[in-house]
Structure formats: structure tokens, C-alpha cells
mmCIF file of the C-alpha atoms, coordinates in Angstrom:
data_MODEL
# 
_entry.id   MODEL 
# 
loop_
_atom_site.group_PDB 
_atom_site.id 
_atom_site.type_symbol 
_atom_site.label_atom_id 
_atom_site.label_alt_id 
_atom_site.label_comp_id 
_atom_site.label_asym_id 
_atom_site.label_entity_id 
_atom_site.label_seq_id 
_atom_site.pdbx_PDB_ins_code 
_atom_site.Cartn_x 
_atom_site.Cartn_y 
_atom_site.Cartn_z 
_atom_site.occupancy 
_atom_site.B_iso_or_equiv 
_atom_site.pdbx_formal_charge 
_atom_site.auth_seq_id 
_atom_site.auth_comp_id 
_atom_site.auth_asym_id 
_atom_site.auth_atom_id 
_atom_site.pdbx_PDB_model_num 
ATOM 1  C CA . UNK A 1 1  ? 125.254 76.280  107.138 1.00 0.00 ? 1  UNK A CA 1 
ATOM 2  C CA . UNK A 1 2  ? 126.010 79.927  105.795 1.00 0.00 ? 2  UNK A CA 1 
ATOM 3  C CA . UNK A 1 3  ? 123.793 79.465  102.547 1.00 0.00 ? 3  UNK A CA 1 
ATOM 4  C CA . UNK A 1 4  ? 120.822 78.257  104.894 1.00 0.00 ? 4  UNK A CA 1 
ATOM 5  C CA . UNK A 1 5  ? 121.137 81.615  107.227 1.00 0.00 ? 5  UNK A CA 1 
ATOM 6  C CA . UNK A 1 6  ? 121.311 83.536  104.077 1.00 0.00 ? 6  UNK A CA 1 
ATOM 7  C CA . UNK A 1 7  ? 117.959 81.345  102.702 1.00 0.00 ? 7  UNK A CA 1 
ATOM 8  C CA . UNK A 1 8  ? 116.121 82.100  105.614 1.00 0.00 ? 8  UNK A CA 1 
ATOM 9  C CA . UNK A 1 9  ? 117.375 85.500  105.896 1.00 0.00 ? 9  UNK A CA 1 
ATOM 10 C CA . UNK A 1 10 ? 116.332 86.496  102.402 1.00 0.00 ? 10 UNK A CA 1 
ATOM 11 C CA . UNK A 1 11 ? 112.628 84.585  103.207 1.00 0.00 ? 11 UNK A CA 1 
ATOM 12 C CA . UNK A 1 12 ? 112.208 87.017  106.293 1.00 0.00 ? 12 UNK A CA 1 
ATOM 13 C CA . UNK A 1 13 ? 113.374 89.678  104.587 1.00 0.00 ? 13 UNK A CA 1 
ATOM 14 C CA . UNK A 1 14 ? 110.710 88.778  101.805 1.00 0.00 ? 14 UNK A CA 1 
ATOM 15 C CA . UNK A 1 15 ? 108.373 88.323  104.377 1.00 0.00 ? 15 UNK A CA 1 
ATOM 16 C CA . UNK A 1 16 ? 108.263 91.556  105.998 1.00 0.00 ? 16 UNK A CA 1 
ATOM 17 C CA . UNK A 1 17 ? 108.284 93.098  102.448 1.00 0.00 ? 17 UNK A CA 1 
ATOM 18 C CA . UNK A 1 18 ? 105.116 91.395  101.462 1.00 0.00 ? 18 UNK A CA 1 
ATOM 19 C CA . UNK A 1 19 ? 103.551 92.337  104.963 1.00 0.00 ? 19 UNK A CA 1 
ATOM 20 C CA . UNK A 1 20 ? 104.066 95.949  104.852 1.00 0.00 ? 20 UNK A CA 1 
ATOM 21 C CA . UNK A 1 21 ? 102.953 95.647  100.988 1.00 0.00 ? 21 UNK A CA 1 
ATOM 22 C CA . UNK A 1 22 ? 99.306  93.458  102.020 1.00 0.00 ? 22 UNK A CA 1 
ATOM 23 C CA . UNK A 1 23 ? 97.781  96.738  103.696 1.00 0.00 ? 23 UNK A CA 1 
ATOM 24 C CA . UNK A 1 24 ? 97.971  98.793  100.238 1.00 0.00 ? 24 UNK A CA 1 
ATOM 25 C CA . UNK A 1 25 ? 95.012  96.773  97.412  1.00 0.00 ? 25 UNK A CA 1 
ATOM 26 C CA . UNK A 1 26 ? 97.210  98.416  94.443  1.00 0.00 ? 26 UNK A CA 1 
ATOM 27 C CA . UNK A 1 27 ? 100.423 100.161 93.421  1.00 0.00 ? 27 UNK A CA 1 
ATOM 28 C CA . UNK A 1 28 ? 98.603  102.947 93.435  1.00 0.00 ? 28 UNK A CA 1 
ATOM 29 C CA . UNK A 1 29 ? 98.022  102.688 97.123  1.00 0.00 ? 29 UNK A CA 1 
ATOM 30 C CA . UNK A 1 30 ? 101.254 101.677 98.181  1.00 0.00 ? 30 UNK A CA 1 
ATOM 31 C CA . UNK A 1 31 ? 102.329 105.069 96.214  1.00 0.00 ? 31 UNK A CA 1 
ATOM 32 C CA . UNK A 1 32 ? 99.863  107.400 98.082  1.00 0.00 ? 32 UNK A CA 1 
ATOM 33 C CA . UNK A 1 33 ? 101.043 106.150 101.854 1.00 0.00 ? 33 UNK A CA 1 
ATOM 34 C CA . UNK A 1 34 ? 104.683 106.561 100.717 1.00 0.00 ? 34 UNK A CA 1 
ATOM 35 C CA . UNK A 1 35 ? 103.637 110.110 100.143 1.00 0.00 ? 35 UNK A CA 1 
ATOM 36 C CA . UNK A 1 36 ? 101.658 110.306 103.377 1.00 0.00 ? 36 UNK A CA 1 
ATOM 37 C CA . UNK A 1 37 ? 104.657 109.114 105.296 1.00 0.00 ? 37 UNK A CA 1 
ATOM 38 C CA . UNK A 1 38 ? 106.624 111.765 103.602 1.00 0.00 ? 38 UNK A CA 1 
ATOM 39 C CA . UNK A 1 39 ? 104.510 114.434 104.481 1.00 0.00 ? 39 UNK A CA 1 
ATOM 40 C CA . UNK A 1 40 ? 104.241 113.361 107.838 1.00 0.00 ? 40 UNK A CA 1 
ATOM 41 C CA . UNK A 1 41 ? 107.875 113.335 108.237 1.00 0.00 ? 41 UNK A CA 1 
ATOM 42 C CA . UNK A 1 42 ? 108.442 117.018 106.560 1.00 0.00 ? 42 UNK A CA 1 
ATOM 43 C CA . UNK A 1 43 ? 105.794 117.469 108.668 1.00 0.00 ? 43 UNK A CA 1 
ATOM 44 C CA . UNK A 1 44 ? 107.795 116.987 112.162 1.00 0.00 ? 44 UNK A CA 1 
ATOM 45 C CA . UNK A 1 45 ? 110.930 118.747 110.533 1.00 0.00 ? 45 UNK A CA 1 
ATOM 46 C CA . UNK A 1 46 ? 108.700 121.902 109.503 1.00 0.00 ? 46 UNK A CA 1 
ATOM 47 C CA . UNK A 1 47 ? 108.630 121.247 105.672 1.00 0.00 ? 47 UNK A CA 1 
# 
């Protein structure tokens, strides 16, 4: 029953990484809102 929890885990988990990766149409994109995130944060922390 554990290796099924783990399968489906692991699918989710997949999942949400593939999600978060659909908005950005190339590695190159997915590089430039990493950066904008990091400014953003530096941003609230006066960096």
C-alpha cells in the first residue's frame, strides 16, 4: 500500500511541477520569471 502512496505522491508531485512549468513557452522563460521572482523578493527585503 506504501509503494502506491509513494506512486501517486511522486505523480502529484510531477504534476504540480509540469503546471508551474506550462506558463513559461521555453527554458528561457522559465529562467527570466525565476529572476523576476527574485527581484521581487530582494525587492520586499530592500535588496
Amino acid at each position: 500500500m506504501k509503494t502506491r502512496q509513494r506512486r501517486t505522491g511522486a505523480w502529484f508531485a510531477l504534476g504540480l511541477v509540469l503546471l508551474a512549468v506550462s506558463g513559461c513557452a521555453t527554458v528561457e522563460g522559465i529562467g527570466y520569471d525565476i529572476s523576476a521572482g527574485a527581484r521581487t523578493v530582494g525587492g520586499w527585503f530592500g535588496g
